[in-house]
Kinemage of the C-alpha trace (Angstrom):
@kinemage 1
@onewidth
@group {chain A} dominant
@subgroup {mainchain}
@vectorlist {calphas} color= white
{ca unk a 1} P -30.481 39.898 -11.390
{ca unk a 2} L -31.252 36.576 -11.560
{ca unk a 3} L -34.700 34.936 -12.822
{ca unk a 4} L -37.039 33.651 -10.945
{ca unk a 5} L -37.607 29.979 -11.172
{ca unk a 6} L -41.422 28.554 -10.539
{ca unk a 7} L -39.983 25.197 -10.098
{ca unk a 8} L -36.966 23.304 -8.550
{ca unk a 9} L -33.965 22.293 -10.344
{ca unk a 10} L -32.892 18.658 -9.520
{ca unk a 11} L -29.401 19.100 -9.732
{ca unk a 12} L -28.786 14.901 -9.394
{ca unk a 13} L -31.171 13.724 -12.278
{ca unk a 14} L -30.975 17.103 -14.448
{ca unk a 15} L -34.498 17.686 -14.247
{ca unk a 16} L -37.286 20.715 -13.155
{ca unk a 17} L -39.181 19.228 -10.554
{ca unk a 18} L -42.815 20.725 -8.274
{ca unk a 19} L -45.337 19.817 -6.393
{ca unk a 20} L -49.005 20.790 -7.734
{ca unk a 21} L -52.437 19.536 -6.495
{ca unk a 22} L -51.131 16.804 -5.569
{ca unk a 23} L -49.180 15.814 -8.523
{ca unk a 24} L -45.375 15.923 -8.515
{ca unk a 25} L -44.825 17.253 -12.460
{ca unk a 26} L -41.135 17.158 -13.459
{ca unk a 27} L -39.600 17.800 -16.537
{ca unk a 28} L -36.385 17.900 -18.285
{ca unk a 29} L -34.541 20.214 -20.459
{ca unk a 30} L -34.614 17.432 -23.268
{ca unk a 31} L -37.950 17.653 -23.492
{ca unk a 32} L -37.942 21.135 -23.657
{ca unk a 33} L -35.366 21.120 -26.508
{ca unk a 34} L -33.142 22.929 -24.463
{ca unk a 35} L -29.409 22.102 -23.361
{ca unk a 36} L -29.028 20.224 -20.439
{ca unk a 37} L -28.123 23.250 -17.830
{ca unk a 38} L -30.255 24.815 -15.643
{ca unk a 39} L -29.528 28.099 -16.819
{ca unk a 40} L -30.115 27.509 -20.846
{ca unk a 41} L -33.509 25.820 -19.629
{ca unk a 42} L -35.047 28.070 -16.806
{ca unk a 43} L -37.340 29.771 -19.178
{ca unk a 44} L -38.555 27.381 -21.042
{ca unk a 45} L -39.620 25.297 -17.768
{ca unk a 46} L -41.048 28.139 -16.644
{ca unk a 47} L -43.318 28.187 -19.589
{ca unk a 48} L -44.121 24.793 -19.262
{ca unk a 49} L -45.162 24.877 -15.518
{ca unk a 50} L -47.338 27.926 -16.659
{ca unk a 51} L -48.838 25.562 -19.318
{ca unk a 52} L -49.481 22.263 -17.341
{ca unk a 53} L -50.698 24.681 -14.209
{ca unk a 54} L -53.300 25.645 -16.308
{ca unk a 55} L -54.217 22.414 -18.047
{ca unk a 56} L -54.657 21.344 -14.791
{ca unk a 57} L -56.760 23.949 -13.447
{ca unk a 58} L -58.851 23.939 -16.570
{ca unk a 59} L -59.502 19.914 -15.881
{ca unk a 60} L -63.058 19.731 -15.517
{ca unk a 61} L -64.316 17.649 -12.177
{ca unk a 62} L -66.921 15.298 -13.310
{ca unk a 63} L -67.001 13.752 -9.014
{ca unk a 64} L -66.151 15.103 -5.851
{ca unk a 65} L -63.103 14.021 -4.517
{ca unk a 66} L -62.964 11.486 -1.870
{ca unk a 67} L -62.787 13.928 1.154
{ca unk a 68} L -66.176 16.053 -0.288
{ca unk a 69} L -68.062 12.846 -1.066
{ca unk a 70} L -67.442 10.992 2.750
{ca unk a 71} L -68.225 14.908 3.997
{ca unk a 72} L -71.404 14.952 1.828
{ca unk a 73} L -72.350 11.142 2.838
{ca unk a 74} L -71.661 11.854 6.421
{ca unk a 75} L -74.268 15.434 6.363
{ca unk a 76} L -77.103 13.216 4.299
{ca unk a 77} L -77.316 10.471 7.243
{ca unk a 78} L -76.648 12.248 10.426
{ca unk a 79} L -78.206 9.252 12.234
{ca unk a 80} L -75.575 6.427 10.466
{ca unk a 81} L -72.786 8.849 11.645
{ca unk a 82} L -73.734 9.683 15.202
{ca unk a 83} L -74.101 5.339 15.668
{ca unk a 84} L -70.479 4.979 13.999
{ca unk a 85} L -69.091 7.794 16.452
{ca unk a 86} L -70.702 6.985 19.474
{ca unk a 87} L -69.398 2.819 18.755
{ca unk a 88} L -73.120 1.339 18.604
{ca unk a 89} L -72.358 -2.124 17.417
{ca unk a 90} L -76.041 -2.733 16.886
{ca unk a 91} L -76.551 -0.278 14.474
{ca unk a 92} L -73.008 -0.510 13.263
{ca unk a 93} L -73.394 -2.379 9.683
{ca unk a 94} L -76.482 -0.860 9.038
{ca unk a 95} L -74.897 2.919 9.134
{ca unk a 96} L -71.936 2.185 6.765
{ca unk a 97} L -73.938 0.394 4.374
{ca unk a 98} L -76.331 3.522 4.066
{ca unk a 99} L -72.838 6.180 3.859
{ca unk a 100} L -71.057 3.704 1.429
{ca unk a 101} L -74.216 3.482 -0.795
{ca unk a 102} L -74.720 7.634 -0.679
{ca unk a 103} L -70.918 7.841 -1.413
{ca unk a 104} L -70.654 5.858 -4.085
{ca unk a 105} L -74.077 7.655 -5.716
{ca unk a 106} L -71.842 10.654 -6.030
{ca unk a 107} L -68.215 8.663 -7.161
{ca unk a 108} L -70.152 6.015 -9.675
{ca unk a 109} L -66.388 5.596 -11.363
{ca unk a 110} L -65.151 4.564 -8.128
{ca unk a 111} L -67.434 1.876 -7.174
{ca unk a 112} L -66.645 0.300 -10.535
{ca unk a 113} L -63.385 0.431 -10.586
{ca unk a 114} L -64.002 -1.317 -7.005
{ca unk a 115} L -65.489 -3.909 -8.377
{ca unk a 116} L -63.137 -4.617 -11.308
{ca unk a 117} L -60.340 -5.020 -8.517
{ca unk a 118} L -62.419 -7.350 -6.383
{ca unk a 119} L -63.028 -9.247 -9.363
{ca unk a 120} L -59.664 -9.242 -10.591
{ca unk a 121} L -58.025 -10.001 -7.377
{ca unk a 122} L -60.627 -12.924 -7.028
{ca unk a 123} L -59.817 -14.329 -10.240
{ca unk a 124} L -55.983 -14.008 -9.569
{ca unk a 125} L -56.176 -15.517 -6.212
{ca unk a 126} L -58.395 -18.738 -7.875
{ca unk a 127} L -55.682 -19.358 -10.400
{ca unk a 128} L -52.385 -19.116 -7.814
{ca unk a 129} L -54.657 -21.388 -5.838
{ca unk a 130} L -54.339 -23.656 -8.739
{ca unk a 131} L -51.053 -23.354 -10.536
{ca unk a 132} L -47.948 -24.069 -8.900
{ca unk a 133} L -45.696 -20.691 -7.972
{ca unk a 134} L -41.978 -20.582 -8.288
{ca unk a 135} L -39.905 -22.050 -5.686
{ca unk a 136} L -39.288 -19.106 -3.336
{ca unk a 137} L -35.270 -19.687 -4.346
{ca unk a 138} L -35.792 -18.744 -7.922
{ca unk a 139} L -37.786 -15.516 -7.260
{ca unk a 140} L -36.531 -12.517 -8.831
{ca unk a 141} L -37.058 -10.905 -5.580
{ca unk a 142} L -34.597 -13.759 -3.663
{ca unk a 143} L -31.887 -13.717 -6.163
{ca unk a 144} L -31.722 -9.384 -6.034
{ca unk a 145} L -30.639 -9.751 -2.804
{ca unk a 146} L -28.387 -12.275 -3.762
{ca unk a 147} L -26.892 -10.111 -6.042
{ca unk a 148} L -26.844 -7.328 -3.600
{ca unk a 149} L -25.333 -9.097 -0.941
{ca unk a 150} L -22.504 -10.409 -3.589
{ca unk a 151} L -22.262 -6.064 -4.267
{ca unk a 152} L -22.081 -4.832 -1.109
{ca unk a 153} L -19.206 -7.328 -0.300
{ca unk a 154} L -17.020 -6.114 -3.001
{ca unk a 155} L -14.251 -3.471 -2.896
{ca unk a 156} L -16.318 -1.177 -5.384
{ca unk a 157} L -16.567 2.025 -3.860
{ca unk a 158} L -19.598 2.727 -1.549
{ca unk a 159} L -21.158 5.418 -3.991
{ca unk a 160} L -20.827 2.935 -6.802
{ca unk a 161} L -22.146 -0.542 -4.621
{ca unk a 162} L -25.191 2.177 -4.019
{ca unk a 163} L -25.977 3.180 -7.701
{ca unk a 164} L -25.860 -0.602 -9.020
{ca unk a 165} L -28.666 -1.273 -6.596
{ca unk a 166} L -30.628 1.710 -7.319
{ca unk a 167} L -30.080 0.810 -11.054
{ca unk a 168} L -31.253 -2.841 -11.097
{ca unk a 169} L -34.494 -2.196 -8.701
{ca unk a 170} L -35.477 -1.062 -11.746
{ca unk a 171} L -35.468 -4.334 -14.113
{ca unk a 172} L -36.864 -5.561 -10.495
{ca unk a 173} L -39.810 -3.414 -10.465
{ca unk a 174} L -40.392 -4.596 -14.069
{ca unk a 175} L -40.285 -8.519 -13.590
{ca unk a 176} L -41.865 -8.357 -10.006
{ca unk a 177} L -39.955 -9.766 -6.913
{ca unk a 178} L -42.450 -12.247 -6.744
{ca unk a 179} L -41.925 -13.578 -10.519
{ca unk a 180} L -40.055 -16.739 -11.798
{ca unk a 181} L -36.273 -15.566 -12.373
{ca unk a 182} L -35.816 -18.871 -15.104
{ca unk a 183} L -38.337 -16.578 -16.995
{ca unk a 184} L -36.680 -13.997 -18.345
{ca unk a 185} L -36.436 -15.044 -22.723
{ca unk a 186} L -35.687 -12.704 -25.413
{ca unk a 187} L -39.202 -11.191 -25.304
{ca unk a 188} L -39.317 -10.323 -21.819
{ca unk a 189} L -36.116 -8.699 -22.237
{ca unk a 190} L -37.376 -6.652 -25.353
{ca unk a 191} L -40.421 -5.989 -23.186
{ca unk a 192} L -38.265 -3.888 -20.471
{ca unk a 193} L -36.469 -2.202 -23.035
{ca unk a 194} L -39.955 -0.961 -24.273
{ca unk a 195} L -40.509 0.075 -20.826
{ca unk a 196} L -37.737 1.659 -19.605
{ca unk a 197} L -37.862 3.403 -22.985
{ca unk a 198} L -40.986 5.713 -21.929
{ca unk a 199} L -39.502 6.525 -18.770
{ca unk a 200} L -38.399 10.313 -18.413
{ca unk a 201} L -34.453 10.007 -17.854
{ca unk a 202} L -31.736 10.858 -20.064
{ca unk a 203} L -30.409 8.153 -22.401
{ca unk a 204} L -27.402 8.145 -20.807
{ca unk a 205} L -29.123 7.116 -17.424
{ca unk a 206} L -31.527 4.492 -19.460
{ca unk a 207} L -28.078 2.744 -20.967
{ca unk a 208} L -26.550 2.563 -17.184
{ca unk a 209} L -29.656 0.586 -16.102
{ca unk a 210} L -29.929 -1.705 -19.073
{ca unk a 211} L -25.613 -2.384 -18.294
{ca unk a 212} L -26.884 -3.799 -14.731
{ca unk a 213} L -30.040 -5.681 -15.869
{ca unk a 214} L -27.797 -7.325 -18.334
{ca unk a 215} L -25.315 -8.147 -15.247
{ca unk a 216} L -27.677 -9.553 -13.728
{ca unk a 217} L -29.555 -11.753 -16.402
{ca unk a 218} L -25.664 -13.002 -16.629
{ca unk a 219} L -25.584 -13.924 -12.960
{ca unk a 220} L -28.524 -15.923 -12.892
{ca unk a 221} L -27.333 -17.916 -15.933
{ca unk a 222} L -24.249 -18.616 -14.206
{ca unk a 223} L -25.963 -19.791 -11.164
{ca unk a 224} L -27.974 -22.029 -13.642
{ca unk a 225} L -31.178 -20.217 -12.899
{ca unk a 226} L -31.415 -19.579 -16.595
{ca unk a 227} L -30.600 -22.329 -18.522
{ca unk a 228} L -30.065 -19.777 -21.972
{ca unk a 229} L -29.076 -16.309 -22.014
{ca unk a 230} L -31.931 -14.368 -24.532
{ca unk a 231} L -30.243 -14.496 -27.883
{ca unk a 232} L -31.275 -10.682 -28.245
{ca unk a 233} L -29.092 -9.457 -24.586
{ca unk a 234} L -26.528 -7.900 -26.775
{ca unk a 235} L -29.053 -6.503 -29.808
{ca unk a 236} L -27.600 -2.681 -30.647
{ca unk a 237} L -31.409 -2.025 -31.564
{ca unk a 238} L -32.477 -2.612 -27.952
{ca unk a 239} L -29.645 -0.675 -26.909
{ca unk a 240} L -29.904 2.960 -25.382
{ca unk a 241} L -26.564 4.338 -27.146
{ca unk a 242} L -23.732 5.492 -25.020
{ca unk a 243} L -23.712 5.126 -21.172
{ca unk a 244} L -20.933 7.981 -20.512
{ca unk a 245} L -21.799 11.028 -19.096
{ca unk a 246} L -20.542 13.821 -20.917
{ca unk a 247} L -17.838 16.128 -18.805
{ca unk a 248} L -20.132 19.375 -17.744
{ca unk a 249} L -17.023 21.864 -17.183
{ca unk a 250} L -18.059 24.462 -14.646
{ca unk a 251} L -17.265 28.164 -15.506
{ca unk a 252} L -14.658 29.505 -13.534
{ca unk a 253} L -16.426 32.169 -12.448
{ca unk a 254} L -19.424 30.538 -10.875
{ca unk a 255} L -16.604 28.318 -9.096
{ca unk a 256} L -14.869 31.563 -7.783
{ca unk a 257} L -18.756 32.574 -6.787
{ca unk a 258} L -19.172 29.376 -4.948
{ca unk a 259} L -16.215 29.999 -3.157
{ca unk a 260} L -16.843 33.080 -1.626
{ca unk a 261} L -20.391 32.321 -0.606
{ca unk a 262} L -18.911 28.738 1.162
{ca unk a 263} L -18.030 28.465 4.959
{ca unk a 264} L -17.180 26.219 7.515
{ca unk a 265} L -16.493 22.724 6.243
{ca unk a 266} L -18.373 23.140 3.051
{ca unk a 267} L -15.215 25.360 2.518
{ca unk a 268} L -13.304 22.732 3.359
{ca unk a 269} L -15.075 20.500 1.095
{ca unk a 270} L -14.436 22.868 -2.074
{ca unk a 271} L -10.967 23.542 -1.708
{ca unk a 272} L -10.174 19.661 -1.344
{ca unk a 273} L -11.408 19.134 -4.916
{ca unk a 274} L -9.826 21.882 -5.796
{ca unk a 275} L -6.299 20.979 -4.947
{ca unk a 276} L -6.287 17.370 -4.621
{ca unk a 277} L -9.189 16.261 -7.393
{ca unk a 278} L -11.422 14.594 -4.276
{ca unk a 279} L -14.778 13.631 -4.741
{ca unk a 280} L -17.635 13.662 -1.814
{ca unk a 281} L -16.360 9.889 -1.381
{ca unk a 282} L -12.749 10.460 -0.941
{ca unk a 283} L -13.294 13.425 1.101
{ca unk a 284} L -15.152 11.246 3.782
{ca unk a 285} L -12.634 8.418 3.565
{ca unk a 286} L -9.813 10.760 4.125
{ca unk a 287} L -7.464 8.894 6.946
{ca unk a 288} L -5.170 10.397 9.709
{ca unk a 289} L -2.320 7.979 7.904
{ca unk a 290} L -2.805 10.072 4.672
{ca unk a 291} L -1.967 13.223 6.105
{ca unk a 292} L 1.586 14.806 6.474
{ca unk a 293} L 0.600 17.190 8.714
{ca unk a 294} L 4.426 18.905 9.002
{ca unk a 295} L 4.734 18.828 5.332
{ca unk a 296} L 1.253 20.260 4.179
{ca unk a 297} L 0.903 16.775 1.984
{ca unk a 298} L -1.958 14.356 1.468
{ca unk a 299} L -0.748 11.074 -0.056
{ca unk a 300} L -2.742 8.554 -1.070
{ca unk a 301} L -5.032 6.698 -4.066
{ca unk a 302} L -8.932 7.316 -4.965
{ca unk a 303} L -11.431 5.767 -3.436
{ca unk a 304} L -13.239 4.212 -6.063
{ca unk a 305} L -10.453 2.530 -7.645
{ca unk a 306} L -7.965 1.970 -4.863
{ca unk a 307} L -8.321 -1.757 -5.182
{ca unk a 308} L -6.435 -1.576 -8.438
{ca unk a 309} L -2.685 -2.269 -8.664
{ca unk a 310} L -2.151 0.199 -11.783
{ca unk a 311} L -3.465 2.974 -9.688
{ca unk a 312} L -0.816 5.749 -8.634
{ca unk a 313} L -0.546 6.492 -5.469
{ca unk a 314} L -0.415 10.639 -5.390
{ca unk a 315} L 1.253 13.175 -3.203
{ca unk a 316} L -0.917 16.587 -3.018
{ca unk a 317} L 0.847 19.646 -1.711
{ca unk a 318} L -2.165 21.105 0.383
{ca unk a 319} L -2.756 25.144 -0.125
{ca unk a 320} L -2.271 27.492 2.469
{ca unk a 321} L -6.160 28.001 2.838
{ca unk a 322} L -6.507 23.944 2.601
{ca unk a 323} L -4.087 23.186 5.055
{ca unk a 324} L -5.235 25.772 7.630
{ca unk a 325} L -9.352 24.588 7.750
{ca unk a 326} L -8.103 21.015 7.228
{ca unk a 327} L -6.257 21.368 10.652
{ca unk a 328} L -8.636 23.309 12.157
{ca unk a 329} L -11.267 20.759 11.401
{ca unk a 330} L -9.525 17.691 12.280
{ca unk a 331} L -11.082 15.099 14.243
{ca unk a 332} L -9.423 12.919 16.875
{ca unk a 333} L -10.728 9.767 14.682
{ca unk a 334} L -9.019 8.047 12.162
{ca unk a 335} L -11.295 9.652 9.735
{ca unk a 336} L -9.767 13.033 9.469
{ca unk a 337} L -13.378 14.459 9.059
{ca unk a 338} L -16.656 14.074 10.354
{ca unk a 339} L -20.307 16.060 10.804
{ca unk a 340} L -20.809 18.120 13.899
{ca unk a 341} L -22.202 14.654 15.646
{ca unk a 342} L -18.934 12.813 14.966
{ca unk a 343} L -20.683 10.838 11.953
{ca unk a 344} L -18.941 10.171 8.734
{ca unk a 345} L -20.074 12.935 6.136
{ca unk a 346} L -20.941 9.864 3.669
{ca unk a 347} L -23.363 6.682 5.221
{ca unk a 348} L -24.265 3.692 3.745
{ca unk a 349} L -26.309 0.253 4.887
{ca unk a 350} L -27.960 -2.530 3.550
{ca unk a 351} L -30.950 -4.538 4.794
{ca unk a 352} L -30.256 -7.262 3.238
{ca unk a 353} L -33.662 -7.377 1.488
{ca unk a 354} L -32.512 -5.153 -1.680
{ca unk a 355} L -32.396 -1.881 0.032
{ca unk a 356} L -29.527 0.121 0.412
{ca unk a 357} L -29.579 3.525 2.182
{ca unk a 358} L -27.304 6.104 1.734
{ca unk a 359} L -26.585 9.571 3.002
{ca unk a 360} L -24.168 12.237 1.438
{ca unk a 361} L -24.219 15.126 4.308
{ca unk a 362} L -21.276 16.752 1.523
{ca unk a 363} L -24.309 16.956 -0.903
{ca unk a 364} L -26.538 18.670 0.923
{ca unk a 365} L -24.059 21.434 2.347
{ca unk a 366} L -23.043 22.071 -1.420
{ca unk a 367} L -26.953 22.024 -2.773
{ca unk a 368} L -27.544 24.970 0.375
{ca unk a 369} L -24.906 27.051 -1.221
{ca unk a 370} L -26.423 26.318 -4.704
{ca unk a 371} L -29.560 27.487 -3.600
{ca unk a 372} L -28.141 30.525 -2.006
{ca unk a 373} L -25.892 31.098 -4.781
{ca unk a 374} L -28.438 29.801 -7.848
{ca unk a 375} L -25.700 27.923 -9.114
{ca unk a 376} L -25.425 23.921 -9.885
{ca unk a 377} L -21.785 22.794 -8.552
{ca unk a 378} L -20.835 19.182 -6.483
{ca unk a 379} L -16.933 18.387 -6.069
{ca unk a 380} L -16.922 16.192 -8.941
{ca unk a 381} L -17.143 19.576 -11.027
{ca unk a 382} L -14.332 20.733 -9.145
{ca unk a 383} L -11.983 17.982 -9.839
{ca unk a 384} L -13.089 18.076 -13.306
{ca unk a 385} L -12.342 22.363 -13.286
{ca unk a 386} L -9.269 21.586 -11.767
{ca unk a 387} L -7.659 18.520 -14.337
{ca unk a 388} L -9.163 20.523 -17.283
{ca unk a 389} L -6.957 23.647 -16.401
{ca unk a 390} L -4.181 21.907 -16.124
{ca unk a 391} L -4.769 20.513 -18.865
{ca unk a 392} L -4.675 23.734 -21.079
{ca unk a 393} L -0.849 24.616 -19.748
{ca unk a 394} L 1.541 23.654 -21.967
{ca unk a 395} L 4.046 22.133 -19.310
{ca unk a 396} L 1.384 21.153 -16.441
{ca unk a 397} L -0.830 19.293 -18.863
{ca unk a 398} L 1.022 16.087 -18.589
{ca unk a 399} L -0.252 16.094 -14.690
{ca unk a 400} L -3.715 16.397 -15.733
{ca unk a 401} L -4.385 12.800 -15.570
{ca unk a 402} L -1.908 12.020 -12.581
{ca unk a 403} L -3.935 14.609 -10.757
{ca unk a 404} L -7.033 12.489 -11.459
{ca unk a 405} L -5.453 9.267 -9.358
{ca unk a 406} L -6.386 7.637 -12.878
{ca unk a 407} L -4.529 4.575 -13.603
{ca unk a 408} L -1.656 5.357 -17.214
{ca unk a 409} L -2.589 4.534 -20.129
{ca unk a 410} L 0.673 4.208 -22.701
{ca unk a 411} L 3.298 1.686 -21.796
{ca unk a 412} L 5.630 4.678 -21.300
{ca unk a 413} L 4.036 6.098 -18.517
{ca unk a 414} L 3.032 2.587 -16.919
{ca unk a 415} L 6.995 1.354 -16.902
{ca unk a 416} L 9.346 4.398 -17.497
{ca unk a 417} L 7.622 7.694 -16.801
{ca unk a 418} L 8.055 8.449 -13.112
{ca unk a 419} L 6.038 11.520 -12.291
{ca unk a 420} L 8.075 14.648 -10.297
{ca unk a 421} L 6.311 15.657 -7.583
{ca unk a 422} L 8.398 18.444 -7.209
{ca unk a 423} L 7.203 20.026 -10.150
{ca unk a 424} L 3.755 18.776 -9.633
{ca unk a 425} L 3.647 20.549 -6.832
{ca unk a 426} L 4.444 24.024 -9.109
{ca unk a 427} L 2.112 22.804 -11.048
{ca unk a 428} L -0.831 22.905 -8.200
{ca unk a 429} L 0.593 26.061 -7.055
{ca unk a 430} L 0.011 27.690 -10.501
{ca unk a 431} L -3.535 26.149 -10.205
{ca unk a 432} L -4.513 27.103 -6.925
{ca unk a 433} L -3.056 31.062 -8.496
{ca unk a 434} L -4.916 30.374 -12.077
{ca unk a 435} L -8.157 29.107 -10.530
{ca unk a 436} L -8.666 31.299 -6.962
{ca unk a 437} L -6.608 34.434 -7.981
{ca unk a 438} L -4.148 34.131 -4.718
């Protein structure tokens, strides 16, 4: 039997995540000194949680909160709050000034910090009033969505376009869309690698952000925003190590567990990374065009790097199972699949003011089986379960990396090595034995 777990896994940034008082606490299984699995770190988050519950509790309250302290002001001048309800403009001022004064009696560290922010904001208002500001061009703010716009118009995938955003809102938030662009030297640049250093994601993650803050710096000195790159942009010590992720390889039998538990599309969904390596992306793109329907075939090449020559196109023979639910569920649209509503399973727009949305229906069908199930599994895993078996045959293996879509890599199998897709197709029949047991 299973453990109970007092807070939610994150399966996206590898992290316990809950809601308290309030607060949203999240941890992750680095901090914990445990591997980075949900499983291997269930206890020790529990423990935690336990711990920071009760820190929590124990947190003395030196003030009311806000609710108890406007409750309390209201009950000590019943007069002030009968004139405010009933809308007497005569007696109007004279009512809030006598709650505001009893309220801020009981929160003293509240009025002050008031008052420091009136201050502050005073003071900061004077001095824009009297310095110059940057010409609304040269904003950081104006030239992200610049650089978004440039993004969203390329032929990068739309799961990729949507992480490079995500990524550089954070050097963004750091500079302030409001901020001079022509700015950014050597010790602002140290300044955000101090920063993003204290935030709670895995190195890997930190390394992927610094890559498109360093993209962008670049941009704006081509554009001649910048007149120097910082002389420290490619400094290993302000570096985050490497940016790869390391390949999590699913056990096969919490695959096979997945499987039974899965229905409908979601079904679908598995099998289709299963036998043709698809991710959530390339299952939504799937076209009519791509499908042999007579033969059982899908032909075609990845999503994400279908813009590139080197890329093989591939032929996947389609399993019995895959074949059946993929005609079952085919729509009369020249997207083979959609939601219930007729929608692609994968959405994406942009505002054109740095914002871009995205929704991966695929995502959140796998994450209720996961919760169902209590296991942590998205179709990426499954193309990786599937190349990594073949993989281990010793005749199949060589169709590991074909079965990928990736591009070659020797010279041999870029100008002479034609793969045999009659024997890659064995080889997916052995998988689809090896891996579901048919």
């Amino acid at each position: 039997m299973s453990k109970k777990s007092l807070m939610r896994w994150n399966v996206a940034l590898k992290r316990w995540e809950k809601m308290y008082k309030g607060l949203r606490l999240y941890v992750v299984p680095k901090t914990l000194n445990c591997p980075p699995t949900k499983e291997d770190s269930l206890d020790a988050a529990n423990n935690w949680y336990i711990a920071r519950r009760s820190e929590l509790d124990a947190a003395p309250k030196s003030e009311p909160t806000h609710d108890e302290a406007l409750t309390n002001a209201l009950l000590a001048h019943p007069d002030a709050a009968a004139a405010l309800f009933r809308g007497d403009q005569e007696q109007e001022g004279e009512a809030l000034r006598a709650i505001v004064e009893n309220y801020y009696t009981q929160r003293p560290t509240k009025k002050a910090m008031v008052e420091a922010k009136v201050t502050k904001v005073t003071e900061e208002m004077q001095r824009l009033m009297e310095e110059p500001g940057p010409d609304l061009e040269r904003t950081v703010g104006a030239q992200f969505a610049a650089w978004s716009g440039l993004v969203v118009a390329s032929k990068k995938a739309n799961s990729t376009k949507k992480m490079k955003i995500h990524r550089l809102n954070f050097f963004v938030e750091f500079l302030g869309k409001s901020s001079d662009a022509s700015k950014i030297d050597e010790n602002r640049w140290e300044s955000f690698f101090v920063w993003l250093a204290k935030k709670d994601f895995e190195d890997s993650h930190k390394a992927r952000i610094q890559i498109d803050a360093k993209s962008f710096v670049k941009y704006l000195f081509e554009k001649r925003i910048l007149d120097n790159l910082p002389r420290n942009l490619g400094n290993k010590a302000l570096a985050f190590g490497d940016a790869v992720k390391k390949i999590n390889v699913v056990p096969l039998g919490e695959v096979r567990k997945f499987f039974k538990e899965a229905t409908g599309q979601t079904r679908l969904h598995f099998l289709l990374g299963l036998n043709c390596g698809m991710t959530a992306q390339d299952i939504s793109d799937l076209q009519q065009s791509q499908v042999d329907w007579a033969l059982g075939t899908i032909t075609r090449k990845r999503s994400k790097t279908a813009i590139h020559e080197d890329v093989p196109v591939v032929c996947y023979k389609l399993w019995p199972e895959t074949l059946g639910l993929l005609k079952e569920y085919r729509s009369d649209k020249d997207t083979v699949l959609v939601t219930k509503t007729g929608k692609p399973w994968i959405q994406s727009s942009y505002d054109g003011g740095g914002k871009y949305q995205h929704s991966d229906s695929i995502a959140s069908c796998f994450k209720n089986v996961c919760d169902k199930t209590g296991l942590s599994l998205t179709p990426r895993n499954l193309r990786t379960v599937a190349s990594n078996h073949l993989g281990k045959h010793p005749q199949f293996k060589f169709y590991a990396q074909y079965f990928l879509g990736q591009s070659p890599k020797t010279i041999a199998d870029k100008h002479y090595v034609k793969p045999n897709d009659a024997e890659f197709f064995r080889a997916l029949d052995w998988l689809w034995r090896e891996l579901l047991g048919e």
